[in-house]
N, C-alpha and C positions, 0 to 999 in steps of 0.2 A: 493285553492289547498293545499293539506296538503305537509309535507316538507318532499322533497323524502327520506331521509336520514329514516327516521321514516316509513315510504311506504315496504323501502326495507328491515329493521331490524324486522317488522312484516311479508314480506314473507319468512328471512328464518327461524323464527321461525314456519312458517307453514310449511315449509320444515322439519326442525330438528325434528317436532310434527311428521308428518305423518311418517318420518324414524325410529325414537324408538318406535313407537305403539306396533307394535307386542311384543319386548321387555318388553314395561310398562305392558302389559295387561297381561304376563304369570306372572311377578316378583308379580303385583298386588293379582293375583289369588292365589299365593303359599303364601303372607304375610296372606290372607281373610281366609284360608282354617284350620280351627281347626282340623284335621284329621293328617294334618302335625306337625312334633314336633316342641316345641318353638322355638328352635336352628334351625333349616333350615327357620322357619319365620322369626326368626333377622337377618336372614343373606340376607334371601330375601330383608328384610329392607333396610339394609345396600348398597344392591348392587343399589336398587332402588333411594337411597338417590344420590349415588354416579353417576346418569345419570347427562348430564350435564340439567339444568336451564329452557333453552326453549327450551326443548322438552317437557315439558308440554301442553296438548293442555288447559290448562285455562288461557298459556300464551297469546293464539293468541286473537290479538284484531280483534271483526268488524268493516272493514273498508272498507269504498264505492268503488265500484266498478270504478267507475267513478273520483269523486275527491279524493277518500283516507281520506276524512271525516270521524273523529272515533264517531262520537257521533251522534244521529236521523238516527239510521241505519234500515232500515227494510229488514230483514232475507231472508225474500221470495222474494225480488229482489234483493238483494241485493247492496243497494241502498239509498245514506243517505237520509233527504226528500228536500233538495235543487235540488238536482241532480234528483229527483223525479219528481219533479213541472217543473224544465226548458224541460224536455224530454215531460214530461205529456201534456204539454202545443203546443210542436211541434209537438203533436202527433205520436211521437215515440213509446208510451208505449202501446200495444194492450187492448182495453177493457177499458181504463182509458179515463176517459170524464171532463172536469172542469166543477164545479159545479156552477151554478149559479141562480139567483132567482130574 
């Protein structure tokens, strides 16, 4: 189990992500837009720079659903592969079968 402390500073940076989106994504657009004069894209810059930290979503790390495992995380279950295999195994997991031979 990963240390909660770490658990909870990754969800509210998935919090603070999802609250300035709308924000990043216009300030983003107005810096990208060569139509706009320099001066309102620096300034878009600026405004953009000055969001706080994490609200970045390349802040947010993946991390299992289950143990809070940041590393062998697989996206589409989100799910490290420890937490994979023990579920997989009690057959929790639909359609997953242990392989054997």
């Amino acid at each position: 189990m990963a240390k909660t402390s770490s658990i909870e500073k990754n969800n509210r940076r998935k919090k603070l992500a999802k609250q300035f989106s709308a924000k990043r994504a216009k300030l983003k657009a107005i810096s990208k837009d060569q139509k706009v004069s320099m001066e309102d894209r620096f300034n878009a810059q600026l405004k953009l720079a000055a969001l706080p930290r994490n609200s970045s979503p390349g802040r947010v790390r993946n991390r299992c659903e289950v143990s809070g495992r940041p590393r062998a995380y697989y996206r589409k279950l989100k799910l490290s592969r420890i937490a994979l295999r023990e579920l997989g195994n009690f057959g929790q997991i639909p359609g997953l079968v242990k392989s054997s031979w």
